[in-house]
C-alpha distance (Angstrom), angle and dihedral (degrees) to the residues before:
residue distance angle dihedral
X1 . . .
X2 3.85 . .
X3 3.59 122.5 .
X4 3.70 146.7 -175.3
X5 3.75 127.1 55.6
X6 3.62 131.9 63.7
X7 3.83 115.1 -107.9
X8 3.42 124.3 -127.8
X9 3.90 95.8 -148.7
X10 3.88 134.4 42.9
X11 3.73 104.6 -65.1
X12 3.61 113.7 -94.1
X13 4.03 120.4 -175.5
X14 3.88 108.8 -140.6
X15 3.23 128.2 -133.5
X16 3.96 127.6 -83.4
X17 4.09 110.2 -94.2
X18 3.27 84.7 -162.9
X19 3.96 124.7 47.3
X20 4.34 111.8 144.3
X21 3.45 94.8 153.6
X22 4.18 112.1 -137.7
X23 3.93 109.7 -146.5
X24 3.88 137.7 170.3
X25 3.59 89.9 -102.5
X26 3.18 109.2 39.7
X27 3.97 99.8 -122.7
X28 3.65 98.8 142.5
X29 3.48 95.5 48.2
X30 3.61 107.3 -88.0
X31 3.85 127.3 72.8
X32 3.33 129.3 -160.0
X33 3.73 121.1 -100.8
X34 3.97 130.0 164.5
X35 3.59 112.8 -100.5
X36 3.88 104.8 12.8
X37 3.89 95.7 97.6
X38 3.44 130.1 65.9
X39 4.16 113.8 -172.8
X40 3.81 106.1 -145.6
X41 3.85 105.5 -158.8
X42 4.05 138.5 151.4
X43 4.12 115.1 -131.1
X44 3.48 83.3 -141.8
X45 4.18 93.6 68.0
X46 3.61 117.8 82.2
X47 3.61 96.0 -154.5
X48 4.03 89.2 47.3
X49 3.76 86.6 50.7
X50 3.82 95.4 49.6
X51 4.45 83.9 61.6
X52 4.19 82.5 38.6
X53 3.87 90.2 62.9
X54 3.75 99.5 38.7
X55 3.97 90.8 50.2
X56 4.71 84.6 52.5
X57 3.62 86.3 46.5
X58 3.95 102.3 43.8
X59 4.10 84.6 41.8
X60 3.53 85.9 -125.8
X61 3.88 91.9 150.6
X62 3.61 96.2 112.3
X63 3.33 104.6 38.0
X64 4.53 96.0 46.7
X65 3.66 110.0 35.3
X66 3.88 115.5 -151.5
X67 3.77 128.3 -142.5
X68 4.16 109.2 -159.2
X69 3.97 112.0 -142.0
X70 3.93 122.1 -135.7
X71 3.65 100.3 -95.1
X72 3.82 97.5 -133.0
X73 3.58 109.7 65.1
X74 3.49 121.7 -129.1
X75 3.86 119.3 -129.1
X76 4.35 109.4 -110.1
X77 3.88 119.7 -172.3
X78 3.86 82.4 -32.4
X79 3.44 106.8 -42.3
X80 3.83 130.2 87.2
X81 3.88 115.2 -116.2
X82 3.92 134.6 -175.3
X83 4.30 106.4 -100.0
X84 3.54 134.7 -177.7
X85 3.51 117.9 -124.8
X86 3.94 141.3 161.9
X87 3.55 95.4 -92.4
X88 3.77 86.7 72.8
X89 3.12 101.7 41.9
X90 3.50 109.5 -85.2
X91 3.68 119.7 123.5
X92 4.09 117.6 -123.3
X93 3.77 90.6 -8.6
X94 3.63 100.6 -65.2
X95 3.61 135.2 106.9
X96 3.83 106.4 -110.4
X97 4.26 91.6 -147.5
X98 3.93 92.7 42.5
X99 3.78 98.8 25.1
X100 4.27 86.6 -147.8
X101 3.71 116.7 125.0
X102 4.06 96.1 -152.6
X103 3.92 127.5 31.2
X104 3.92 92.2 -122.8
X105 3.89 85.8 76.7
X106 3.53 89.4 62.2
X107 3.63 95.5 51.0
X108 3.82 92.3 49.9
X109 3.33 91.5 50.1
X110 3.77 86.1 66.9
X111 3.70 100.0 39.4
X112 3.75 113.0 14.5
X113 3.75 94.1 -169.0
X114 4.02 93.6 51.6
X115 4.12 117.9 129.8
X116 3.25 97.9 170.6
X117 4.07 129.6 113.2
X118 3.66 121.4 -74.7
X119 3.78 114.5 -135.3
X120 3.78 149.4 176.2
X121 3.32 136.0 -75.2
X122 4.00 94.1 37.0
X123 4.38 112.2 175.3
X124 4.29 100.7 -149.5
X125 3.81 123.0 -162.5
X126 3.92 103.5 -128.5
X127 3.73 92.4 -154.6
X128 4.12 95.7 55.8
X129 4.17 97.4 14.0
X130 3.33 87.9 -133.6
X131 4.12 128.4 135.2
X132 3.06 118.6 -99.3
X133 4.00 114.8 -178.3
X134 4.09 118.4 -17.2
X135 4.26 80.8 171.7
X136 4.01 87.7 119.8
X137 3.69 95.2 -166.6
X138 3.91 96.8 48.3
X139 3.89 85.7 51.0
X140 3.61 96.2 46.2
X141 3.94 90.9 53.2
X142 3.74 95.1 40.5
X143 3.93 94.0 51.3
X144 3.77 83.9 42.3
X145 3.59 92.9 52.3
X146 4.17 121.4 6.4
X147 4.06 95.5 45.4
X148 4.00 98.2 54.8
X149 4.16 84.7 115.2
X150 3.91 86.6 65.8
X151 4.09 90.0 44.1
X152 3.66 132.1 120.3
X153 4.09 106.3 -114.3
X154 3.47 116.3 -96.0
X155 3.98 90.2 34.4
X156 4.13 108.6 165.1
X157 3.40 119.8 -113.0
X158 3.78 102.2 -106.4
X159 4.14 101.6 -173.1
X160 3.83 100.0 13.3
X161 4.27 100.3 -166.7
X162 3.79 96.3 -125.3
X163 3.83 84.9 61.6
X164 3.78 103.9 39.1
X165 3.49 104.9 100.7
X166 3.75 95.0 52.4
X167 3.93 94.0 45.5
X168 4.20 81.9 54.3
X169 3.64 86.8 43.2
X170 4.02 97.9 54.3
X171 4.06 85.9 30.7
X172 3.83 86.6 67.1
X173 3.83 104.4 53.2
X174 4.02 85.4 40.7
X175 4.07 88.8 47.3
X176 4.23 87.8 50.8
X177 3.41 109.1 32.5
X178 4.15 109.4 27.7
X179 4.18 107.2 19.4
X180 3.41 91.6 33.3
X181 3.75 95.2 28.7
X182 3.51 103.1 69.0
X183 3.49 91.8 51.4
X184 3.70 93.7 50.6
X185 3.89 83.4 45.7
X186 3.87 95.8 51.0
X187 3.64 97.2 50.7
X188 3.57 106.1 33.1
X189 3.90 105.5 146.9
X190 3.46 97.1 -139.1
X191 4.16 138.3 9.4
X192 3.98 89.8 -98.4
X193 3.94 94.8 66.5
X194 3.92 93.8 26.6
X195 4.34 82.6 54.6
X196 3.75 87.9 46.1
X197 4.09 94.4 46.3
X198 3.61 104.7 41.5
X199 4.03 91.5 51.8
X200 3.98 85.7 50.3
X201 3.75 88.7 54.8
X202 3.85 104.7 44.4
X203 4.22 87.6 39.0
X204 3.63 81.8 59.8
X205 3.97 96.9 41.1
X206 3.99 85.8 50.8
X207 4.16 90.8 56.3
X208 3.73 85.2 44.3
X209 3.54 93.4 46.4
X210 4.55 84.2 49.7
X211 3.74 91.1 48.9
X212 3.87 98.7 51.5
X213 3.88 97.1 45.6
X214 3.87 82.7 74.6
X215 3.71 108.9 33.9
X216 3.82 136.0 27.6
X217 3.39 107.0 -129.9
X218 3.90 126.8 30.3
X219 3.85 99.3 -115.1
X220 4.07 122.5 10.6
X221 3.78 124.2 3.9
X222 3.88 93.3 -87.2
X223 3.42 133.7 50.4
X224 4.07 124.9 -68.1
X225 3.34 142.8 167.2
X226 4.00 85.0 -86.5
X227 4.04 82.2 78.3
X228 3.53 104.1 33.6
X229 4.56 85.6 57.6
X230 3.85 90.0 41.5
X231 4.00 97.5 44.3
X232 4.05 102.7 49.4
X233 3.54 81.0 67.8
X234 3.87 107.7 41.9
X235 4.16 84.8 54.0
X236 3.83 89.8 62.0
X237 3.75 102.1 33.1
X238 4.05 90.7 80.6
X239 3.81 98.3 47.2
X240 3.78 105.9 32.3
X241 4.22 112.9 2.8
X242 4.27 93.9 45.3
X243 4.56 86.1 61.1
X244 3.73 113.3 6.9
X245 3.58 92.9 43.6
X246 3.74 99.1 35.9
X247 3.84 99.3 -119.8
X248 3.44 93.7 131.6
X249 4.31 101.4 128.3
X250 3.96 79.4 108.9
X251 3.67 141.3 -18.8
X252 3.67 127.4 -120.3
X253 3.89 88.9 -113.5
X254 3.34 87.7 63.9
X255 3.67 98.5 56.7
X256 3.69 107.0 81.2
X257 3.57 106.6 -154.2
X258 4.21 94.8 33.0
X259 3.89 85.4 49.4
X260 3.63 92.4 47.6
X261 4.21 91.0 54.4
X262 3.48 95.4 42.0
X263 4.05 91.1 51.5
X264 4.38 87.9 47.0
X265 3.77 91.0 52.7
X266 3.63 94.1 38.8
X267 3.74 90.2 59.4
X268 3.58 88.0 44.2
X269 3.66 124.3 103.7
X270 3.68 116.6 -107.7
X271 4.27 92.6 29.0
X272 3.78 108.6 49.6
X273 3.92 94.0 40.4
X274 3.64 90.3 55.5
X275 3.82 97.7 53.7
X276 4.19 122.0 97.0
X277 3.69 99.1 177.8
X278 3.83 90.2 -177.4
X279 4.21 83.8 66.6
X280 3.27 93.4 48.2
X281 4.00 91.3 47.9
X282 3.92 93.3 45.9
X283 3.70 92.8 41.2
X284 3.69 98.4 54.8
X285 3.75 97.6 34.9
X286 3.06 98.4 41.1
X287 3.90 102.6 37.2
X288 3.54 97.0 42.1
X289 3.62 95.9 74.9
X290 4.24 94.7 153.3
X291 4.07 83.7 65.7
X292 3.47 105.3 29.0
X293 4.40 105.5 25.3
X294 3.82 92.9 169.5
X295 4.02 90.6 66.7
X296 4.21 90.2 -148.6
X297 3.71 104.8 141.1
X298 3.17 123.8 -135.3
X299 4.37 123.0 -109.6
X300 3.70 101.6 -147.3
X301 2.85 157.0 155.9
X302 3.80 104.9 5.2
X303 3.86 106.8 -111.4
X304 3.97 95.1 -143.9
X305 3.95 86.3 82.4
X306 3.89 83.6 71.7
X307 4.23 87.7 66.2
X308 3.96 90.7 56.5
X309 3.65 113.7 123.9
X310 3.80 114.4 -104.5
X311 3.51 113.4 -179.5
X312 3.81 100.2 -146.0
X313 3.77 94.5 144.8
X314 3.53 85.1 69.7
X315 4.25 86.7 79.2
X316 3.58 88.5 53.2
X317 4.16 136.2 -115.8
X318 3.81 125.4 99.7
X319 4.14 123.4 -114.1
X320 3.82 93.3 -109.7
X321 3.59 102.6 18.7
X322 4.25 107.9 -150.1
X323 3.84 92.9 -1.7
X324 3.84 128.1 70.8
X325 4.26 136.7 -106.8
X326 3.54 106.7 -93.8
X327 3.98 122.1 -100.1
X328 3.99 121.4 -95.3
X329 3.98 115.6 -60.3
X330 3.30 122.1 -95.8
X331 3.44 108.6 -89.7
X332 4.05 99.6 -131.8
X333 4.21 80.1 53.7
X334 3.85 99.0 50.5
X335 4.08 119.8 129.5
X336 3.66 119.2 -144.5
X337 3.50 108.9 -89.7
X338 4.18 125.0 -108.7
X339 4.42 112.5 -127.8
């Protein structure tokens, strides 16, 4: 994810400058193998978090290390950039593995000449310290899919093939209208396209909101990467989209059904215990200067509503269908907890 200024055009996400693809067999040129990798991310980013959750749920901890980025950017040559620093753990402002105090280092490292934007999540090759892939959605499928010889046992299967073309299908209108949605919302440069955006996303919340009074999760009756795209977004929307980014015709509590889902997964092993809300508050309110140029973040909402019960499992379906929850985290990658 990059931050910072207001656009002056619809928001379009560019492409990844990096994309090697790392698969079980190595048929793109990279294998997988425990301990080369390190996945740089921030816990404030949803699209880091979406590769965050797979890695919990695959038990990939061991085999992918993961380096956590300051969530407040600092300001490089003009331009804000993801750093390490001892407030997340890493000791006079350098990553111990990678020994780099900002991401951009990494990406030089693989392209010396590069000038474009520096974004989260980033895979690095500990041998070379290069970047490897910061194409979020190709990692999240590949660690989902290609790495399962380096997962724990009883790993979930995240993008079973029977249902792939209906988690791509749902994935789409939840990519356009809701993950991309509230950004298009939040910066709209005038009331015209912020009119047109914000009636995209709640139309889309409302179909949401029809297709979970019925069944648990969006596709299947376990979880997929269908929920994992759909919930890094419904844990913000509350706290940061619903006032900084002016999507505020309802909240997500007060959808019954969406509200219900979110709650289920976010007492759900692998999506819960990956969440720091008070990143995600200081990185968008305090980032976000071109929207918000007084910095003071927000207190809201209180966080304990996430612990309500929510009595999903009465629709049916189990969280990881044939497989198991993952094991406790890691205790250098705990969150703070929420209560």
């Amino acid at each position: 994810m990059r931050a910072n200024r207001v656009p002056t055009e619809e928001i379009k996400r560019e492409p990844a400058a990096f994309a090697d693809r790392v698969t079980a067999d190595g048929r793109f040129g990279r294998a997988a193998e425990p301990g080369r990798y390190r996945l740089v991310v921030s816990r404030a980013c949803p699209w880091a978090h979406r590769v965050v959750m797979v890695r919990r749920l695959m038990g990939l901890e061991g085999a992918v290390t993961l380096a956590v980025a300051d969530p407040v950017q600092e300001i490089i040559e003009g331009d804000p950039h993801w750093v390490f620093t001892e407030e997340t753990g890493s000791p006079g402002g350098r990553d111990p593995v990678l020994g780099i105090h900002a991401l951009r280092e990494a990406y030089l490292a693989a392209d010396p000449g590069y000038e474009g934007g520096v974004s989260v999540p980033a895979l690095v090759d500990t041998e070379s310290g290069h970047v490897v892939s910061n194409d979020y959605d190709r990692l999240s499928i590949d660690m989902a899919a290609e790495w399962g010889a380096l997962a724990r046992p009883g790993a979930p299967d995240l993008y079973p093939e029977r249902l792939r073309e209906e988690i791509e299908e749902v994935g789409e209108g939840v990519y356009r209208d809701v993950n991309n949605g509230v950004y298009r919302t939040g910066f709209a440069p005038d009331q015209e396209r912020y009119d047109a955006a914000v009636a995209r996303l709640f139309a889309r919340l409302d179909r949401l909101e029809e297709r979970l009074s019925t069944r648990r999760y969006l596709v299947g009756d376990h979880i997929t990467l269908a929920d994992v795209r759909l919930w890094s977004t419904l844990l913000r929307f509350d706290a940061v989209y619903h006032g900084l980014f002016k999507c505020n015709v309802r909240k997500i509590s007060e959808y019954p059904a969406l509200w219900g889902y979110a709650r289920d997964l976010f007492q759900t092993p692998g999506f819960g215990d990956t969440a720091n809300l008070d990143h995600i508050r200081a990185h968008y309110y305090r980032v976000m200067t071109g929207i918000n140029p007084t910095g003071v973040i927000a207190a809201g909402p209180d966080p304990r509503g996430w612990l309500a019960p929510h009595h999903r499992e009465e629709l049916g379906g189990s969280p990881f269908g044939e497989g198991t929850a993952p094991g406790p985290v890691p205790e250098d990658e705990r969150v703070p907890p929420i209560g």
